[in-house]
C-alpha positions as CSV (number, residue, x, y, z in Angstrom):
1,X,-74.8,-52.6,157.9
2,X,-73.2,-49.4,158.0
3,X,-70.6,-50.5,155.9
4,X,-73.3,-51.8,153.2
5,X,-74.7,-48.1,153.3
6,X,-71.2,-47.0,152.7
7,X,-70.5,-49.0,149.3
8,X,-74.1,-48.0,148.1
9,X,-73.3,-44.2,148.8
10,X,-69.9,-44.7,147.6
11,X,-71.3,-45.8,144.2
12,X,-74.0,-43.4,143.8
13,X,-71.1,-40.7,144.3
14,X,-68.8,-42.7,141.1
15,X,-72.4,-43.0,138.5
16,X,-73.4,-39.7,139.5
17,X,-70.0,-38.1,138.4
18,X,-69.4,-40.4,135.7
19,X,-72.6,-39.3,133.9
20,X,-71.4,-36.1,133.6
21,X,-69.2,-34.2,131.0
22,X,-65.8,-32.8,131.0
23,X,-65.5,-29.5,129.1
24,X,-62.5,-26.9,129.2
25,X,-63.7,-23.1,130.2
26,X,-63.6,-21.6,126.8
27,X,-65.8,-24.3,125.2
28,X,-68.2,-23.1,128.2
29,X,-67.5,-19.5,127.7
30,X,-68.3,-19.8,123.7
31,X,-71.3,-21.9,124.6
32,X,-72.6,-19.0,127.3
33,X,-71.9,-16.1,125.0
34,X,-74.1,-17.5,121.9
35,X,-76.5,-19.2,124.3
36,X,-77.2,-17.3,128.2
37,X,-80.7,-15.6,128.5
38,X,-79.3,-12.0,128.9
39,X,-78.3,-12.1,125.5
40,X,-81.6,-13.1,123.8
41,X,-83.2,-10.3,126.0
42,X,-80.6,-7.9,124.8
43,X,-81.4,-9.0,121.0
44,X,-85.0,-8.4,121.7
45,X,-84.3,-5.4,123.0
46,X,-82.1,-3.9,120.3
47,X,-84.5,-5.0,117.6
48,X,-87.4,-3.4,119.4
49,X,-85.5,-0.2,119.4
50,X,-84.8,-0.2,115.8
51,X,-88.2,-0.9,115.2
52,X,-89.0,2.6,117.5
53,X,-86.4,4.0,115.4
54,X,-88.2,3.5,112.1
55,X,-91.7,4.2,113.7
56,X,-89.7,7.9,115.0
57,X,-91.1,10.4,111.8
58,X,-94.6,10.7,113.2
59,X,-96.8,12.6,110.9
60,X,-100.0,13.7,112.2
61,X,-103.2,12.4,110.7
62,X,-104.9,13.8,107.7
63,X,-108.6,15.2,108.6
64,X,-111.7,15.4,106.2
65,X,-113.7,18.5,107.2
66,X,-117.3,19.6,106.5
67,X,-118.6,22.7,107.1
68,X,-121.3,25.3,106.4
69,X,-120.7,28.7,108.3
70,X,-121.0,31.2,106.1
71,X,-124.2,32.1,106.4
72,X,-125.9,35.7,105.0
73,X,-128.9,37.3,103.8
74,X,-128.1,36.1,100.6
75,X,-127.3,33.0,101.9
76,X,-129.5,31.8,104.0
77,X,-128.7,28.3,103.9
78,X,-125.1,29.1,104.0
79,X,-122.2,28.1,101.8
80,X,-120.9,24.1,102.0
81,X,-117.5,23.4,102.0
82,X,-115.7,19.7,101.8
83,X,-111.8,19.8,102.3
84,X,-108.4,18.3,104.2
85,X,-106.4,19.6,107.0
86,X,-103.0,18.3,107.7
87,X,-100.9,19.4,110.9
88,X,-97.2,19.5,110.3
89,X,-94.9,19.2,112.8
90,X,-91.6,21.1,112.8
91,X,-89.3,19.7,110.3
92,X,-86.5,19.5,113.3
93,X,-88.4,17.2,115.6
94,X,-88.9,14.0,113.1
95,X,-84.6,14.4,113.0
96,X,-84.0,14.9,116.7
97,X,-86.3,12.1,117.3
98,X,-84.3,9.6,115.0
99,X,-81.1,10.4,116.3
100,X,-82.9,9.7,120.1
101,X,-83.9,6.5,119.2
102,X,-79.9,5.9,117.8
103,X,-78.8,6.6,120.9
104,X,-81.3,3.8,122.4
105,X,-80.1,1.4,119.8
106,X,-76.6,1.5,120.8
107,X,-76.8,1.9,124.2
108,X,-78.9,-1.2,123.7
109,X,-75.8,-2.3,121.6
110,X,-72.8,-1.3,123.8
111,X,-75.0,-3.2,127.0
112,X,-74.1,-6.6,125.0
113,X,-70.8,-5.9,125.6
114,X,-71.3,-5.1,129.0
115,X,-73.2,-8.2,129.4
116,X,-71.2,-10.8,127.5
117,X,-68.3,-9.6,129.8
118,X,-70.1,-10.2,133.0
119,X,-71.3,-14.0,131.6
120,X,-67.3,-14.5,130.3
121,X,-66.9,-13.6,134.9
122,X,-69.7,-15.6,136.2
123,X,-68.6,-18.8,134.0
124,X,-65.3,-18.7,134.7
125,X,-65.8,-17.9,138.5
126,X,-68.5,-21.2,138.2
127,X,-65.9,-23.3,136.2
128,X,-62.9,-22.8,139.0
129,X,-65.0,-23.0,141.7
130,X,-66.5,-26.5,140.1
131,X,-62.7,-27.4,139.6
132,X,-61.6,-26.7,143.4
133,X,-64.6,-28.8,145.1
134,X,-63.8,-31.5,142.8
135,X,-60.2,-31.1,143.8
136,X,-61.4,-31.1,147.3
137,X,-63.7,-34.3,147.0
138,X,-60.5,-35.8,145.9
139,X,-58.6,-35.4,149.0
140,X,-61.1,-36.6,150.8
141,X,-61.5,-40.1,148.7
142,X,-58.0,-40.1,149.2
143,X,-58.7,-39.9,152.8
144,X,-61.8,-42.2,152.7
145,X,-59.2,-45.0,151.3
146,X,-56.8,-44.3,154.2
147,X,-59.7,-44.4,156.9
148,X,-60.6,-47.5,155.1
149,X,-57.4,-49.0,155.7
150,X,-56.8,-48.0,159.0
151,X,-59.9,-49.2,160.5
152,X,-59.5,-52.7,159.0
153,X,-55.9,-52.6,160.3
154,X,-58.0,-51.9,163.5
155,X,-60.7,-54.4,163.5
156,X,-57.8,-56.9,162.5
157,X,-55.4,-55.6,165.7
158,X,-58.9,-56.1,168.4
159,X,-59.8,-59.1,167.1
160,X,-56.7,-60.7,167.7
161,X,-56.4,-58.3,171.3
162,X,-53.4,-56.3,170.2
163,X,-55.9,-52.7,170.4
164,X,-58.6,-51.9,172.5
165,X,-62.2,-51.8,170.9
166,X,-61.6,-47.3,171.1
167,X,-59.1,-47.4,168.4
168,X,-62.0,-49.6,166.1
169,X,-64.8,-47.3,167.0
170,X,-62.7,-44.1,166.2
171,X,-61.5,-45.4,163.2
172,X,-65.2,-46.1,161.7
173,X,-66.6,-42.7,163.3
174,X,-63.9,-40.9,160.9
175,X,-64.8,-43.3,158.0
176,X,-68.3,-42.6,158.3
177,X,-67.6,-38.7,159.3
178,X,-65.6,-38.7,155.7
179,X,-68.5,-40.3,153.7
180,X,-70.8,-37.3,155.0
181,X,-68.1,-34.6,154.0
182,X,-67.8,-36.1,150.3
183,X,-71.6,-35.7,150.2
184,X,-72.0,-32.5,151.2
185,X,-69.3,-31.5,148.9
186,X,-71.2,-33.2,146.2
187,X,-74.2,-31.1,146.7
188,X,-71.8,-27.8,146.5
189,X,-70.9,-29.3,143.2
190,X,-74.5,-29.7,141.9
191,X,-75.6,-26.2,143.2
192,X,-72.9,-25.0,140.9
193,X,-73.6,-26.9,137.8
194,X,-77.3,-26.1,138.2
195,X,-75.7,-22.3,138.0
196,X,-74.0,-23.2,135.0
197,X,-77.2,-24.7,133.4
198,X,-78.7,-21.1,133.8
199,X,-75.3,-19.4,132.2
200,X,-75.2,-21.7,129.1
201,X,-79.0,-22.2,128.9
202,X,-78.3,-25.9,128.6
203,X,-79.7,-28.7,130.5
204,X,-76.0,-30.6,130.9
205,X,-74.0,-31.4,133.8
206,X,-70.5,-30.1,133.5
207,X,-67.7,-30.9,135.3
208,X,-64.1,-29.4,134.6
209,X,-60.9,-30.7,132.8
210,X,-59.4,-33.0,134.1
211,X,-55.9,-32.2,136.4
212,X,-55.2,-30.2,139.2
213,X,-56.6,-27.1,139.7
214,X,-54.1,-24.9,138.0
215,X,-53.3,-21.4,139.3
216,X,-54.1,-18.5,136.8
217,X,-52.4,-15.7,135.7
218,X,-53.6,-11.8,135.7
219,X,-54.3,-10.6,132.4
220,X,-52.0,-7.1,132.8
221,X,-51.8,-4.2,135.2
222,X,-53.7,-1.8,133.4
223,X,-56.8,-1.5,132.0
224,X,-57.4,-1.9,128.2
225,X,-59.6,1.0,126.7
226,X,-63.5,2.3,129.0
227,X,-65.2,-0.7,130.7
228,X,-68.2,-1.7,128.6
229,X,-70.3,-0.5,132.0
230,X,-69.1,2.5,131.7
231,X,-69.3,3.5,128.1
232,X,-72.9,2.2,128.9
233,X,-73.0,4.7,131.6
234,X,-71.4,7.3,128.9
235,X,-74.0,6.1,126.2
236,X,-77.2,6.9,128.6
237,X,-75.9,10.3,129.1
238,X,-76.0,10.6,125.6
239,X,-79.4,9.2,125.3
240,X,-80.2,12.0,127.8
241,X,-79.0,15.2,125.8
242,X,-80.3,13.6,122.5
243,X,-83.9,13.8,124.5
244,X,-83.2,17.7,125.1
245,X,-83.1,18.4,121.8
246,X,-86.3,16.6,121.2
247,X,-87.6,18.8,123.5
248,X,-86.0,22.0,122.1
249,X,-87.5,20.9,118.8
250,X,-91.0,20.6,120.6
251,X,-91.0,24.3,121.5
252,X,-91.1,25.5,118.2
253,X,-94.1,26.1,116.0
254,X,-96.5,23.6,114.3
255,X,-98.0,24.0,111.4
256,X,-101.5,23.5,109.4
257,X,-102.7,23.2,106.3
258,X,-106.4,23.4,105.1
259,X,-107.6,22.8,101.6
260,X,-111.5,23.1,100.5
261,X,-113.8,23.2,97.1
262,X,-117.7,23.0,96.4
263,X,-116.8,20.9,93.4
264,X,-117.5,17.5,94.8
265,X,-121.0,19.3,96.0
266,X,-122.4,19.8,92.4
267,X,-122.1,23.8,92.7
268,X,-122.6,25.8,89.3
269,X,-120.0,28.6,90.4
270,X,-118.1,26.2,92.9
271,X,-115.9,28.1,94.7
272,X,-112.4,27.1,96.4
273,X,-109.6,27.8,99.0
274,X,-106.7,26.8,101.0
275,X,-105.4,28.5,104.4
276,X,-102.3,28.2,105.9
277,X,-101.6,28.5,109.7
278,X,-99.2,28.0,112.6
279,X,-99.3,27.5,116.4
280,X,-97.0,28.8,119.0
281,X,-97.1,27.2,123.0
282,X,-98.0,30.9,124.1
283,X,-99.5,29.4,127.8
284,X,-97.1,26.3,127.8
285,X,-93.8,28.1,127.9
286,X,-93.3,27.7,131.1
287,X,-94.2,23.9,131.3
288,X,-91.7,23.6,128.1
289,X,-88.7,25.3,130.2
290,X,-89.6,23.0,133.5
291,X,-89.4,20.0,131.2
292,X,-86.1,21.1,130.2
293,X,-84.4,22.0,133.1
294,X,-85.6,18.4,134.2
295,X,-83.6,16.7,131.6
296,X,-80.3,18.9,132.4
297,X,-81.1,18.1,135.6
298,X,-80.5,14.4,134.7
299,X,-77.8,14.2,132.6
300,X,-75.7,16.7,135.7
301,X,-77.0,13.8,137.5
302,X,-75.7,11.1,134.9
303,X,-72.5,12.7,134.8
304,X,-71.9,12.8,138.3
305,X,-72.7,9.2,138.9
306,X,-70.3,8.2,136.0
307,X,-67.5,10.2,137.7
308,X,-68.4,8.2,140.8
309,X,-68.3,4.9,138.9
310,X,-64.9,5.6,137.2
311,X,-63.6,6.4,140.9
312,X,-65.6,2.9,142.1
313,X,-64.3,1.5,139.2
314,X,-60.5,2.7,140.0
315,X,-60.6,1.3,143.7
316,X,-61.8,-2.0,143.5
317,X,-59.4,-2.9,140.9
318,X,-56.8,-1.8,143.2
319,X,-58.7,-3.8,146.3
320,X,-58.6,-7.1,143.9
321,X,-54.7,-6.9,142.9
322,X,-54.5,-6.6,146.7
323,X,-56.2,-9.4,147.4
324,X,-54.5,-11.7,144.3
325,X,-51.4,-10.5,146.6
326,X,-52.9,-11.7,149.6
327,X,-53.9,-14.4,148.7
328,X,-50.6,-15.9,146.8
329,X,-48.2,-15.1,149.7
330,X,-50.2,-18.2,151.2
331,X,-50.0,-20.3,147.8
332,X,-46.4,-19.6,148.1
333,X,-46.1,-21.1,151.4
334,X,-47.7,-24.1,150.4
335,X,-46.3,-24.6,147.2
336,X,-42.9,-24.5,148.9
337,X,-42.6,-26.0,152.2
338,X,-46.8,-26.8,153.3
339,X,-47.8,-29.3,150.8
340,X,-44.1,-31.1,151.0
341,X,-44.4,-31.0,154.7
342,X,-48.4,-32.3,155.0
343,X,-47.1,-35.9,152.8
344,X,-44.6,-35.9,155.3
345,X,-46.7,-35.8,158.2
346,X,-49.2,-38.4,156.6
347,X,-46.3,-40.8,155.7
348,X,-44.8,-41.0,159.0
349,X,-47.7,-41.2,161.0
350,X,-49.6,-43.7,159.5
351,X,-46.2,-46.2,159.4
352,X,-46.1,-44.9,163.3
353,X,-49.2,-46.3,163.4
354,X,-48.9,-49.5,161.6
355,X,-45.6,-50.3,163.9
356,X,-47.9,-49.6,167.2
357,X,-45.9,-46.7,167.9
358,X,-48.5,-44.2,168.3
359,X,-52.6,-45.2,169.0
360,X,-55.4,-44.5,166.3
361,X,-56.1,-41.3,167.9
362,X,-52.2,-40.0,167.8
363,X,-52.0,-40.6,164.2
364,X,-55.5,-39.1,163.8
365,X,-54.2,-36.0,164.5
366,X,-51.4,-35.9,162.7
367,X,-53.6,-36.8,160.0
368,X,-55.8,-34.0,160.3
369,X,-53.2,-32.1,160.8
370,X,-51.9,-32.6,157.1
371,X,-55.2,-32.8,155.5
372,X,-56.0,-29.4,156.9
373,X,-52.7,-28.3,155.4
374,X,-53.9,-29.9,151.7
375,X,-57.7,-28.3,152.4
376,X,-56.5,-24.7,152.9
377,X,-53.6,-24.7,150.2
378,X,-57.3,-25.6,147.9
379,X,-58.9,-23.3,149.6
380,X,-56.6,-20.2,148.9
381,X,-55.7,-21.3,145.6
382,X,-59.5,-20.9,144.4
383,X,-59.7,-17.3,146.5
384,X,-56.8,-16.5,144.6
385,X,-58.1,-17.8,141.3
386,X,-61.8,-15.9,142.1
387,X,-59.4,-12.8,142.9
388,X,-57.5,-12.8,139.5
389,X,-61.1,-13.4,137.6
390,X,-62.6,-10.6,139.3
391,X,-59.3,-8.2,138.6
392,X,-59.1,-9.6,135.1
393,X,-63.1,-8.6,134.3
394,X,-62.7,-5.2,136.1
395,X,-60.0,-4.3,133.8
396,X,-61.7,-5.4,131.3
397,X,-59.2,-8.3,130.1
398,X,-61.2,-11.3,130.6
């Protein structure tokens, strides 16, 4: 029975991955970039800015007036007037306004950079991470086949009384144990192409090229030109100071316009007139200059935090080359004495085994000796390649 429920398992494991496609990581990347959510929000957002932009010259509305005050003795009924007023706001505040909204736009503009960069990371950090379970589901099928043989070598040896029935039952426990790992590992694998459904805003399953996991290469040791999140950073501060001068323009005077006539009332001597005025914030001067200082306030504040970020900025790409280093002194080992020495181990122990010179449990542990060998080498070859993504997106080279 159990081994039924281990060929079923076994073949849900080969149709699930075989309904899957293969794709390299820069058909993912292009598909992310033209595709990924953050992008159509940015789009939205951009256009809705230049919509703001063009809706900037506000002109006040035009008002139709009415009036009868002049009232005298020889007037008692007073003197009708029809006319139009028009308020007209400084002609500085319709430009400072457009050039605010400008500075929206292309903040809005320079965050698409700043987000495409960030996608280009998360996909590629998804992609080799995909690549290094698969790799790692594949040493254990290859030790699923081994368990295999060894516990029918086994079940042969008691059956014919050359083995107690402990080498048997060990033998299937680390059959069965080894089914359960592949499936968990299968699950990390779907958790990470359910990621890369939300990146590329497709509904596919993607699994990576076909190989062995290779081992990337850092882009350069320096940095080329600002980090898009910091000329977004630089952009906002800009946004800020554009939005003082908005305010400047605020504090000066408005004007008004009124025009009347008795014409359109049928008068025999009609009479008509035009005024001409302007208003000045006499009482909200001091409201004006708190507003102000409020905005200076911010940008200081802007600035401050941008200095911090470069600083940030600086130090973690020096803490990621550190850890790329870190992390390939081990790949080093591996690559020239561990993995060499883990075949060896596997080799010799199962013929030990297969000669009765050692029991099941012996060249167990020799077994998971090597394997653990294999699994770590996997394991510090995708920290390394998560370390040289990360370095490569924070100097802005991915």
């Amino acid at each position: 029975m159990k081994n039924l429920i281990r060929i079923i398992l076994t073949i849900l494991i080969s149709g699930f991955v075989c309904a899957q496609q293969r794709i390299s990581a820069d058909e993912l990347i292009e598909i992310a970039v033209s595709e990924n959510f953050q992008n159509s929000i940015n789009d939205a957002r951009i256009k809705k800015a230049e919509l703001d932009r063009k809706g900037a010259v506000e002109f006040p509305k035009t008002g139709l007036f009415v009036e009868n005050e002049d009232f005298s003795p020889n007037e008692p009924n007073g003197v009708w007037k029809v006319g139009l007023e028009q308020e007209i706001p400084w002609p500085g505040l319709n430009k400072a306004r457009k050039n605010y909204m400008d500075q929206l736009i292309s903040v809005q503009q320079m965050n698409r950079e700043a987000v495409k960069a960030e996608i280009i990371r998360d996909i590629k950090k998804s992609y080799y991470e995909l690549w290094y379970l698969e790799q790692k589901k594949n040493l254990y099928l290859r030790l699923d086949s081994m368990y295999s043989n060894q516990f029918q070598a086994a079940n042969i040896r008691y059956n014919t009384g050359d083995v107690p029935g402990l080498d048997r039952i060990s033998a299937e426990a680390k059959l069965n144990e080894n089914i359960a790992l592949k499936l968990q590992i299968e699950k990390e694998i779907e958790i990470l192409q359910k990621r890369l459904m939300l990146l590329t805003n497709r509904q596919e399953l993607y699994l990576p090229e076909k190989g062995q996991l290779p081992k990337l290469e850092i882009s350069g040791l320096e940095s080329v030109g600002t980090h898009p999140s910091l000329l977004v950073q630089q952009q906002e501060i800009e946004v800020s100071r554009s939005l003082i001068e908005v305010q400047k323009q605020q504090n000066h005077p408005d004007f008004s316009f009124r025009a009347f006539s008795q014409v359109y009332l049928g008068e025999k001597d009609p009479i008509s007139g035009f005024s001409f005025g302007m208003s000045f914030p006499l009482f909200g001067l001091r409201p004006m200059k708190n507003r102000n200082e409020a905005i200076r306030q911010e940008v200081e504040l802007k600035e401050t935090e941008l200095n911090w970020q470069k600083m940030n900025l600086s130090s973690m790409q020096q803490q990621s080359l550190t850890e790329v280093d870190k992390q390939k002194i081990m790949i080093d080992f591996y690559e020239s004495s561990g993995l060499k020495d883990a075949d060896a181990i596997i080799s010799a122990a199962t013929l030990s085994y297969r000669s009765g010179e050692i029991s099941f449990a012996e060249m167990n542990t020799f077994v998971i000796q090597a394997i653990s060998i294999k699994d770590k080498y996997l394991e510090s070859l995708n920290l390394y390649n998560q370390s040289v993504i990360e370095y490569n997106y924070l100097i802005n080279q991915n």
